[in-house]
C-alpha positions in Angstrom: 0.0 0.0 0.0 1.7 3.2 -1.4 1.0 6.8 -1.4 1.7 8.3 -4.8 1.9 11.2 -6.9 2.4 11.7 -10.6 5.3 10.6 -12.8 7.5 13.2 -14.5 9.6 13.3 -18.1 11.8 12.6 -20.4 14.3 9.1 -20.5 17.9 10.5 -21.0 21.0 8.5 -19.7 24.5 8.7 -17.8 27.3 6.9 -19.1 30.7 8.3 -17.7 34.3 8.5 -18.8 35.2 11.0 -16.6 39.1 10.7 -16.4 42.2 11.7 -17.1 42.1 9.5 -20.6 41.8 10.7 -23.8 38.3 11.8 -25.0 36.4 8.9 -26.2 36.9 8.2 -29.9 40.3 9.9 -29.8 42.3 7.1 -28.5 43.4 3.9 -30.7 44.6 2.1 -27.6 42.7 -0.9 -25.7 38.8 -0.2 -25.4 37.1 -1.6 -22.5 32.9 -1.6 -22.7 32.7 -1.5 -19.2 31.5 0.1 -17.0 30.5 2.4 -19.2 27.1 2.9 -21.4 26.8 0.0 -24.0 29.1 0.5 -26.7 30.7 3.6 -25.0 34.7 3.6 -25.6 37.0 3.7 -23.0 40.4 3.6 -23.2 42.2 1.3 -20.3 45.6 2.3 -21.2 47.2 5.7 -23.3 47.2 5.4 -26.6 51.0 7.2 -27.7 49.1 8.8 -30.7 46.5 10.7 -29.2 46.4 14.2 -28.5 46.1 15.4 -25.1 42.5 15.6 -23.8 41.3 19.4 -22.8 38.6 17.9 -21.6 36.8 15.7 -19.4 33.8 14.0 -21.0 30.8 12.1 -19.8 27.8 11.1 -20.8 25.0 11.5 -18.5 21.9 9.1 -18.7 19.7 6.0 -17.3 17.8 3.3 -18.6 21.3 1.0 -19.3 19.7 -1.3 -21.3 17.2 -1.3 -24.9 14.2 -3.2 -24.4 10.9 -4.1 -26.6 9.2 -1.0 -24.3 12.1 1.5 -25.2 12.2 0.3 -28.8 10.5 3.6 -30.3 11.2 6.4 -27.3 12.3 9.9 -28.1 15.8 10.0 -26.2 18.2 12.2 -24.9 21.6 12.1 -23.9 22.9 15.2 -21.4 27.2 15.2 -22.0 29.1 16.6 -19.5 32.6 18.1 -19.9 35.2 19.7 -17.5 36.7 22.6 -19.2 39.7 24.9 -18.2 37.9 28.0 -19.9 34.5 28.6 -21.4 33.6 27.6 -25.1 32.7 30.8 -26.0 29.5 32.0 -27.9 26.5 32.6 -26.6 25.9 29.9 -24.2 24.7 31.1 -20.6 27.0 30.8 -17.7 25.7 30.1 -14.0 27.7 31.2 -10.9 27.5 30.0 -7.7 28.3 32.3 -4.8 28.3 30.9 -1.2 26.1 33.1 1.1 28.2 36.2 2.6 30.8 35.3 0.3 32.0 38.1 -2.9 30.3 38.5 -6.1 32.2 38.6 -9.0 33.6 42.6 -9.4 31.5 42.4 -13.2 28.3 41.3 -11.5 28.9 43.4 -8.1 26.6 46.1 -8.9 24.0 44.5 -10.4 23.4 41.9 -7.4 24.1 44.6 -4.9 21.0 46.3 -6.6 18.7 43.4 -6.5 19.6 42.4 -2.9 21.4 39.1 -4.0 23.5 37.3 -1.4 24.1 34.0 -1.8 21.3 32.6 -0.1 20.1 29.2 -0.6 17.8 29.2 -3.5 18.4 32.5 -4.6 19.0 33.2 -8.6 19.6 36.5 -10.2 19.6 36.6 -14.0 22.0 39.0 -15.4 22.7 40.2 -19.1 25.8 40.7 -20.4 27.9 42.3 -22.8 29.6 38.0 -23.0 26.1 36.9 -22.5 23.0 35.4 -20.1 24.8 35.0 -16.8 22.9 33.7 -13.7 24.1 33.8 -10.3 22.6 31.0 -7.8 23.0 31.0 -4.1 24.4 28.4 -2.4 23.3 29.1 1.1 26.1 28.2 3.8 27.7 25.6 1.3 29.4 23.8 4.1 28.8 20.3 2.6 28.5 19.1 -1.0 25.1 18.6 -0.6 25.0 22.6 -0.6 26.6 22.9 -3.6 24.6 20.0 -5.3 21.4 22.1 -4.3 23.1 25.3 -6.4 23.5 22.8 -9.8 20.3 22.0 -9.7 19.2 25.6 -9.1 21.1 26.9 -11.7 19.9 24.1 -14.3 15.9 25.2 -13.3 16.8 28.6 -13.5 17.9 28.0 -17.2 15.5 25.8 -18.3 15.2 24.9 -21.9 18.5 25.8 -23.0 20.4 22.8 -25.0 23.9 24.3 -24.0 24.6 25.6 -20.2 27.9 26.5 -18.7 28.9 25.8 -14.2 31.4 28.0 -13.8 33.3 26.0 -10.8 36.2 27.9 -10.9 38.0 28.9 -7.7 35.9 25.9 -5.6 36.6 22.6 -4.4 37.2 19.8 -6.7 34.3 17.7 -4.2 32.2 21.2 -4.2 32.4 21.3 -8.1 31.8 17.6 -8.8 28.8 18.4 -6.3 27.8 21.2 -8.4 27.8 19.5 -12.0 25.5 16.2 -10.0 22.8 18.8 -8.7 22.8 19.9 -12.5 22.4 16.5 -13.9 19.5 15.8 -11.2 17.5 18.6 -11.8 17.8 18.7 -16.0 16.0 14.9 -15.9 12.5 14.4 -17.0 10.7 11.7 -18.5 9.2 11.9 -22.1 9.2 8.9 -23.0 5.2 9.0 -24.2 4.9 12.4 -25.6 4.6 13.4 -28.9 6.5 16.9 -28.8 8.4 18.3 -26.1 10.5 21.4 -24.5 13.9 21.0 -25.6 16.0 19.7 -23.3 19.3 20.5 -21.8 21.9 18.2 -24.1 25.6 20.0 -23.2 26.8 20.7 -19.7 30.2 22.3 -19.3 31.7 22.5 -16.0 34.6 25.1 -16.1 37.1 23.8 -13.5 40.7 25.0 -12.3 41.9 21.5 -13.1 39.8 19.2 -14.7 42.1 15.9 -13.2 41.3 16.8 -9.8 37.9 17.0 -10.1 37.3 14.2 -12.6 38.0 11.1 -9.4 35.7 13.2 -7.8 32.9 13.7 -10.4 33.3 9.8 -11.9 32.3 8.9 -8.0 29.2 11.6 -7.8 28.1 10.8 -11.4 27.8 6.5 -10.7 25.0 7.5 -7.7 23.4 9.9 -9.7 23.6 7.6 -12.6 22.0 5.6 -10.3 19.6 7.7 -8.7 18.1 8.6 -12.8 17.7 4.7 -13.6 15.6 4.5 -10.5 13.3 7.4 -11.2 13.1 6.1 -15.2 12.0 2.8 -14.1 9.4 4.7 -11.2 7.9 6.9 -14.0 6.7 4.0 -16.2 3.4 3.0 -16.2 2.1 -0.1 -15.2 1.1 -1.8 -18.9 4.6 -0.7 -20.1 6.6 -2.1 -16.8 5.3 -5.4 -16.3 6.8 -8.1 -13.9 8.2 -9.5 -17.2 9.3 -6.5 -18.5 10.9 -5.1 -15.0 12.8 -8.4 -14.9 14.6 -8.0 -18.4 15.6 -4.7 -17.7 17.5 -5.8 -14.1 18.8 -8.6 -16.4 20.6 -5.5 -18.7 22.6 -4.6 -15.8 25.0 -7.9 -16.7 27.2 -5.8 -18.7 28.2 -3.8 -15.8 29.4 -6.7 -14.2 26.5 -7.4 -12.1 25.4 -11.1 -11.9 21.5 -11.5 -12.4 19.2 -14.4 -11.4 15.5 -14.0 -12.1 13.1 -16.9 -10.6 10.0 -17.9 -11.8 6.8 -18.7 -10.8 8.2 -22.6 -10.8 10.8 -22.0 -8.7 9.6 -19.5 -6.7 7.0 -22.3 -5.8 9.6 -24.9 -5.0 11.4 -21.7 -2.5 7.5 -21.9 -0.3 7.3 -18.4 -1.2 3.4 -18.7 -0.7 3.4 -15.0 -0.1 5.0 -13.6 -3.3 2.8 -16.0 -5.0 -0.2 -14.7 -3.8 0.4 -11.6 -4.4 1.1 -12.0 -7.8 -2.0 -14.6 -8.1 -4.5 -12.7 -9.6 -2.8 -10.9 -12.4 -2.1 -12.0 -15.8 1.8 -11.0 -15.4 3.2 -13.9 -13.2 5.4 -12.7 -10.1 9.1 -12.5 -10.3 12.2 -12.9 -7.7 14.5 -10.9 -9.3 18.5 -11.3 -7.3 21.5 -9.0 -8.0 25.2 -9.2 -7.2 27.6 -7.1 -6.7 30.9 -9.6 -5.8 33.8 -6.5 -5.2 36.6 -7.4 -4.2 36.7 -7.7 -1.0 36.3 -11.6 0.3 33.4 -11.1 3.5 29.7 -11.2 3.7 27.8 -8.8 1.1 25.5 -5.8 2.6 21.9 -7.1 1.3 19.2 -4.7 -0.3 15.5 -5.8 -0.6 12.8 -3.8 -2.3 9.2 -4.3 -2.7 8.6 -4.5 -6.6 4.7 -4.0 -6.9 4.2 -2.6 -10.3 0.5 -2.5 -10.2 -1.4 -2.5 -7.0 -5.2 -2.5 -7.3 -5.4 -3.3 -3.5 -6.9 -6.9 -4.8 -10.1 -7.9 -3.5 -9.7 -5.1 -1.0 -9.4 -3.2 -3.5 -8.3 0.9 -3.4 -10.6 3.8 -4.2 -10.7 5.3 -7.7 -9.7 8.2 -6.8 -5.5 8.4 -7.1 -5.0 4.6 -8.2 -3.1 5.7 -11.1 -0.4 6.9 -8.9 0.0 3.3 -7.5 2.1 2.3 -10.9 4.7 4.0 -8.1 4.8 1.4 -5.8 7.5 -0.6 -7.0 9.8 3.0 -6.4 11.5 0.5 -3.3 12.9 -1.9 -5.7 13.7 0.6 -8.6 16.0 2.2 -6.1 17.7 -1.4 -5.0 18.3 -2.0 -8.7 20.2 1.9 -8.8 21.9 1.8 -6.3 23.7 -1.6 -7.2 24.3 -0.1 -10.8 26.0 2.9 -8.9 28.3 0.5 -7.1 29.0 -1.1 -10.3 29.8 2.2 -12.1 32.4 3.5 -9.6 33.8 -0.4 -9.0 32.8 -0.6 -5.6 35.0 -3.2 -3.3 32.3 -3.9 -1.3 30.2 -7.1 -2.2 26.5 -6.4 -2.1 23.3 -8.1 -3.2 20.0 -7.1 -4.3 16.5 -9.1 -3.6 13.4 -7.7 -5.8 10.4 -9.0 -5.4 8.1 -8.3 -8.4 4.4 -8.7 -8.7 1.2 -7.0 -9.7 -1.2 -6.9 -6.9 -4.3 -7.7 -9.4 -8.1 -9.2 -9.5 -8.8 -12.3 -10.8 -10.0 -16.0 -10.5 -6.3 -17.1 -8.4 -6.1 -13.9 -6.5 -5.9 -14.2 -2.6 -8.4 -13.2 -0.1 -8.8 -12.0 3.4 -9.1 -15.0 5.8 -6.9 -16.7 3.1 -4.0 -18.6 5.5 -0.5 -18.6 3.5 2.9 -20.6 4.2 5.4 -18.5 3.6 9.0 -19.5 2.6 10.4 -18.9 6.0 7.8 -21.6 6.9 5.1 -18.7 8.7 1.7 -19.2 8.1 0.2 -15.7 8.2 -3.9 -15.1 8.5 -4.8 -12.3 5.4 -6.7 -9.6 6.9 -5.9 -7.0 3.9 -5.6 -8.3 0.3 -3.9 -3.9 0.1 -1.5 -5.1 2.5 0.4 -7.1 0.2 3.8 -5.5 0.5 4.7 -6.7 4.0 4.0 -10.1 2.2 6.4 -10.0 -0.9 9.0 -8.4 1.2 8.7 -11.1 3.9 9.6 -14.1 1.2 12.2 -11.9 0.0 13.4 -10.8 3.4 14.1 -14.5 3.7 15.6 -15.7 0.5 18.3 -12.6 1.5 19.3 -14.2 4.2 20.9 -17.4 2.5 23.4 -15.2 1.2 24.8 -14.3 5.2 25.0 -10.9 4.6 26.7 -8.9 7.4 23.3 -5.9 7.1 20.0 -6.2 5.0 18.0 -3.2 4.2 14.4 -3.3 3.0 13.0 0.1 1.1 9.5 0.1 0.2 6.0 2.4 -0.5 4.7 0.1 2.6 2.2 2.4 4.5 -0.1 5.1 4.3 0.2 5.1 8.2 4.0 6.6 7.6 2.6 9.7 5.0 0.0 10.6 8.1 3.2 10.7 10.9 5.8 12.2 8.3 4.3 13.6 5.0 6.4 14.1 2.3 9.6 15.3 4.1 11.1 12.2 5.5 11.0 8.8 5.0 10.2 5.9 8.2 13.2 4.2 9.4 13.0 1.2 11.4 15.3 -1.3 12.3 16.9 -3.8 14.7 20.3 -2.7 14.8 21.0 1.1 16.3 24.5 1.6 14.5 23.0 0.3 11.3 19.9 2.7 11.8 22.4 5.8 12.4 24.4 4.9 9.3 21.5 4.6 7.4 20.4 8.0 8.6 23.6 9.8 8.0 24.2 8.5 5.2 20.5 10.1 3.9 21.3 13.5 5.3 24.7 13.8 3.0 22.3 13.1 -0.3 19.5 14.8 0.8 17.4 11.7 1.4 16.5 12.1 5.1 15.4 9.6 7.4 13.1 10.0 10.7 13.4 6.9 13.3 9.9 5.6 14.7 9.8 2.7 17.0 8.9 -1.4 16.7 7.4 -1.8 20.3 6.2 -5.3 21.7 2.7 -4.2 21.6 3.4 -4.0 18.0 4.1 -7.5 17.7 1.0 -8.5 20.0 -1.6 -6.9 18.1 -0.5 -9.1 15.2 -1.6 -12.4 16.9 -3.8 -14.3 15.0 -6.4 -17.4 16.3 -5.4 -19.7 13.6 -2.5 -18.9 12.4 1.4 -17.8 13.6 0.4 -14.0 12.9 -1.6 -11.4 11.0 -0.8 -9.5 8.3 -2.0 -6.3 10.1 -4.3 -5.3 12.7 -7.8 -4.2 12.5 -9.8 -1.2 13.6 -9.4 2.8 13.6 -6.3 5.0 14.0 -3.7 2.4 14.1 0.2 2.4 14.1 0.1 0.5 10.9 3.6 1.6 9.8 4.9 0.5 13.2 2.8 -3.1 12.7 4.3 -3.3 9.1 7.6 -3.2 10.3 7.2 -5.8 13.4 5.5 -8.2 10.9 8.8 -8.0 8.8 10.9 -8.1 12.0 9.7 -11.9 12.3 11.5 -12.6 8.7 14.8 -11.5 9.4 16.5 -13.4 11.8 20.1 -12.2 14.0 20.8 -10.2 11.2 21.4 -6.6 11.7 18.5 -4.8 9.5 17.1 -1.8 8.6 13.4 -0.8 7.1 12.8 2.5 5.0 9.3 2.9 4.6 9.3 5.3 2.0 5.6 6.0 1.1 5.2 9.5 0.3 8.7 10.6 -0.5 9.3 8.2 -4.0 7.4 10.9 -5.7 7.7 15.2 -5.7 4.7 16.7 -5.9 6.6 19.9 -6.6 9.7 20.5 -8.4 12.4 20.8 -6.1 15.9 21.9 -6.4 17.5 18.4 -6.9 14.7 16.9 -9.3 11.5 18.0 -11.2 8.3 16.9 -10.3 7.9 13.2 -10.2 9.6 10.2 -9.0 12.6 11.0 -7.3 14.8 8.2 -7.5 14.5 8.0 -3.0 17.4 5.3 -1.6 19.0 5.0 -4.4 21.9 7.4 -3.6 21.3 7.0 0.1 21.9 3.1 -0.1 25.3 3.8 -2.4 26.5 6.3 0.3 25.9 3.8 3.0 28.2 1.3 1.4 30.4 3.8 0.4 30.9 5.2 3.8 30.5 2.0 6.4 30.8 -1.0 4.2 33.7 -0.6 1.9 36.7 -0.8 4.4 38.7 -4.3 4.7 39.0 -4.3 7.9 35.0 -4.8 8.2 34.9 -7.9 6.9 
């Protein structure tokens, strides 16, 4: 049970060669494929006969593989460059000035006259005898998030231009890598089903003091929002275009990066006892899937384990939802469109730490085999749960999957899904639910969504939780019954049962998976939530040897 909003744009994609090689094309040497876009050249070693680059390229996109649903989209592709100097022309240049910090002497007088200082979300358009020029305040700008907030400020504030210049110059190499990602998040939007359309921004160049210390920093940034856009591409599609099926062969795209993918079947999932998953996905016409990523690394201990809930259509079943917003529920597979990003992101930047991935995919239909309340199910830990609430299916899926994550011994499993409406009444849009067994876990988790702007709020699993799930014929309920109930809190004990010693984590992230508003790191839409938030939290906890 989700709470939606609407979907938003275009399909572009992120491919990155950000280095200190050649510009692709330009070098004869060895080409590797990966981990770059299909196709995209790379070169692994200098080649003696190409020129030296004065440039750093990238090509900024999602969707990384072509499919029978992609077959006649109108795409884009946004290509990023780290420049030394401006191109010249008439292309329009955004600066960033930190708050209480000096304008350029140029622009002095003209923002002294319109009051600008720097603050956060502040943009002052300016024309020039050079050209457009648009200051953007960056607030404080005492983290990168700051400056990735300015990028995407500066890229709404210039809207509908193909060409747009950063002018980085004099910050950071992390601020202006930060900078450039904030662009690339805001400029996305998903078109993939209209006819005509705004043009679109196609050329970003970042004008840097030195493009090779910023390009380590930008190739890391650029895998999680790489990452991050694949999420919010596969959130935006509807429901007849994103079936279990078709969900399924685009996770199986993500081989060439490396990433090993195992999709079961309603034949095997039946053999697994995953009478939960299978009941879900019961009534519809497009069978249920167990989709299973891995990330190996290199290091040699127990992977960090992501599970998403992977509901591309929910009705509600025989309990089924109101008219009134159900077209937003083509959303409610955001959970495991974020797993599936955030493992390409480690895959991208090479990450050392082994992960794995466990989406469970299903459309929560009516038919002749769907489930009912009062139904009793086995599920694959061996749990026979009493249905109270065919809409309640997502604790169900993610239970079975919960469970199949654990044969892997991972050393952390965390669960994202659009689980509750419960959690949009306590939190509204602003923050997602975090629950969780395991307090240094849950305080990674939660730093690690403050650095990308994904922020967390902790609510509580009480024992009273687990008792009003008791059930007279059966090990538990699915949920409680009655009036102003804790449901988010009963979700999460009901999932607590599937997990075992393991130290775990649950982001109920109903109400935050889509922007009703634009906002200054995304347009209005899905917003790719956990994707960069999971990739930070390996990046940050799980990646040194000494862990493991």
């Amino acid at each position: 049970m989700s709470a939606g909003g609407r979907a938003g744009r275009s399909p572009r994609r992120i491919s990155s060669s950000a280095s200190s090689a050649p510009r692709p094309g330009r070098c004869r040497g060895r080409i590797s494929t990966s981990p770059g876009w299909p196709g995209a050249r790379r070169t692994c070693r200098p080649c003696p006969r190409a020129p030296p680059p004065s440039a750093y390229g990238c090509w900024i996109g999602w969707s990384p593989t072509t499919t029978r649903v992609e077959a006649g989209r109108r795409r884009s592709v946004l290509k990023v460059r780290l420049r030394r100097a401006p191109r010249g022309g008439d292309t329009p240049r955004a600066v960033p000035v930190a708050e209480g910090a000096g304008v350029p002497q140029p622009l002095r007088a003209a923002a002294e006259a319109a009051r600008f200082t720097g603050g956060c979300g502040q943009r002052l358009d300016i024309p020039t005898p050079e050209g457009r020029v648009l200051l953007v305040g960056a607030g404080p700008a005492r983290r990168p998030l700051d400056w990735e907030r300015a990028g995407g400020t500066a890229a709404a504030g210039l809207a509908g231009v193909r060409r747009l210049a950063l002018d980085a110059r004099g910050l950071a190499p992390e601020a202006a890598a930060a900078l450039a990602a904030g662009a690339c998040l805001r400029a996305w939007r998903f078109g993939a089903y209209r006819t005509c359309d705004s043009p679109l921004l196609e050329k970003l160049d970042v004008l840097v003091d030195a493009p090779e210390a910023v390009a380590p920093h930008w190739e890391r940034v650029s895998a999680g929002v790489r990452g991050c856009l694949l999420a919010r591409d596969l959130t935006a599609e509807p429901g007849n275009r994103l079936t279990t099926r078709d969900f399924a062969a685009r996770l199986e795209g993500l081989a060439e990066h490396g990433i090993a993918v195992d999709v079961l079947g309603r034949k095997r999932l039946q053999r697994a006892g995953m009478g939960g998953l299978l009941a879900v996905g019961g009534g519809s016409a497009h069978p249920p899937r167990l989709a299973v990523l891995r990330w190996r690394g290199s290091h040699a201990g127990p992977p960090v384990a992501f599970i998403g809930k992977g509901i591309c259509f929910d009705t509600g079943g025989i309990s089924i939802k109101p008219a009134q917003g159900m077209e937003a529920m083509r959303a409610d597979m955001a959970g495991a469109a974020a797993c599936a990003g955030a493992m390409l992101a480690l895959a991208l930047r090479r990450s050392p730490a082994p992960a794995v991935a466990v989406l469970a995919l299903a459309e929560n239909g009516i038919g002749a085999e769907a489930y009912r309340p009062g139904d009793v199910l086995r599920l694959a830990a061996g749990t026979t749960v009493e249905v109270v609430d065919t809409d309640a299916e997502g604790r169900l899926v993610l239970a079975d999957a919960l469970h199949y994550a654990r044969r892997f011994r991972p050393q952390a499993m965390i669960d994202l899904a659009t689980l509750t409406g419960a959690i949009v009444t306590a939190l509204g849009a602003h923050r997602a639910g975090l629950f969780g067994t395991d307090a240094a876990l849950l305080a990674q988790c939660a730093a690690a969504g403050e650095a990308v702007g994904e922020p967390l709020w902790p609510m509580p699993i009480g024992q009273r939780h687990r008792e009003d799930l008791a059930s007279d014929i059966a090990d538990l309920k699915q949920c409680a019954t009655g009036r102003l109930l804790p449901d988010a809190c009963h979700a999460a004990a009901f999932l607590r049962e599937f997990v075992g010693d393991t130290a775990w984590a649950h982001l109920d992230i109903a109400g935050v998976e889509m922007r009703a508003t634009a906002a200054p790191l995304g347009p209005k839409g899905p917003s790719g939530f956990g994707a960069r938030l999971l990739d930070a939290l390996v990046a940050h906890y799980f990646e040194d040897v000494d862990r493991h």
